[in-house]
N, C-alpha and C positions, 0 to 999 in steps of 0.2 A: 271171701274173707282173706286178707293179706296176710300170710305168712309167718309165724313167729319167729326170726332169724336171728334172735340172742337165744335159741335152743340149737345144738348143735346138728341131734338129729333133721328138725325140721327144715336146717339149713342145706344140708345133705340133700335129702329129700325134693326140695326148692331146684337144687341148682341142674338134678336130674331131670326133673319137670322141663325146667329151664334149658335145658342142653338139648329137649328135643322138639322144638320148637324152632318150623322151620329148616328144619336137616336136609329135604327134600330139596329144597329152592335154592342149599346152601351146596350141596353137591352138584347140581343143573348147572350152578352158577360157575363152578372151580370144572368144569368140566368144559363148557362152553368156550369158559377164557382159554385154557389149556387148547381146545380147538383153534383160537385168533390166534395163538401164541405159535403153532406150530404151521399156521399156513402164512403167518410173516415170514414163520423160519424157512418156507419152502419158497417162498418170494425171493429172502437173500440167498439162498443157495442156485436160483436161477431158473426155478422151476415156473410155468407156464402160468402162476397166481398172480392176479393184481394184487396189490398192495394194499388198494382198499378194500375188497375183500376182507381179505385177515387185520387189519385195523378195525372193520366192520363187527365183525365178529368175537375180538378180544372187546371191544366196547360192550354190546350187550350183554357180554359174561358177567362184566364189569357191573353194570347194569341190576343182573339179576342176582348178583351179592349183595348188594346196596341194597336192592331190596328185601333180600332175607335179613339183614343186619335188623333194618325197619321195624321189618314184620315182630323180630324178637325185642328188637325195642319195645311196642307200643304194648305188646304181651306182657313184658313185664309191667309196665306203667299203668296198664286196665288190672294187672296183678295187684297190684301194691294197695289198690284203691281199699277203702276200708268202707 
């Protein structure tokens, strides 16, 4: 059953539901990119990474945000369903 969100608490309630959904996939994800992000950085500083490498690896972080975003999209949208 969808939600009553002209009630304040239930709205409350909802967005907590909502906020955890997905957290896991959304940290892997910020975590991941943070890894591409700091073996680019050790690429320009001259350290022994290819490039693509850390291009490689900022993409799939990239990747597995996108799909936590998804995952809490279609949760809300099988949510909503009455």
């Amino acid at each position: 059953m969808a939600p009553n969100l002209n009630d304040p608490q239930e709205r409350a309630a909802y967005h907590r539901e909502l906020a955890g959904v997905g957290v896991r996939l959304r940290r892997w994800g910020i975590a991941i990119a943070l890894a591409g992000a700091l073996l680019v950085l050790a690429y320009k500083r001259g350290l022994a990474v290819p490039l693509w490498l850390g291009a490689g690896v900022l993409g799939i972080g990239l990747l597995v945000l996108v799909a936590a975003v998804s995952t809490r999209a279609a949760y809300h949208r099988l949510r909503m369903r009455n």
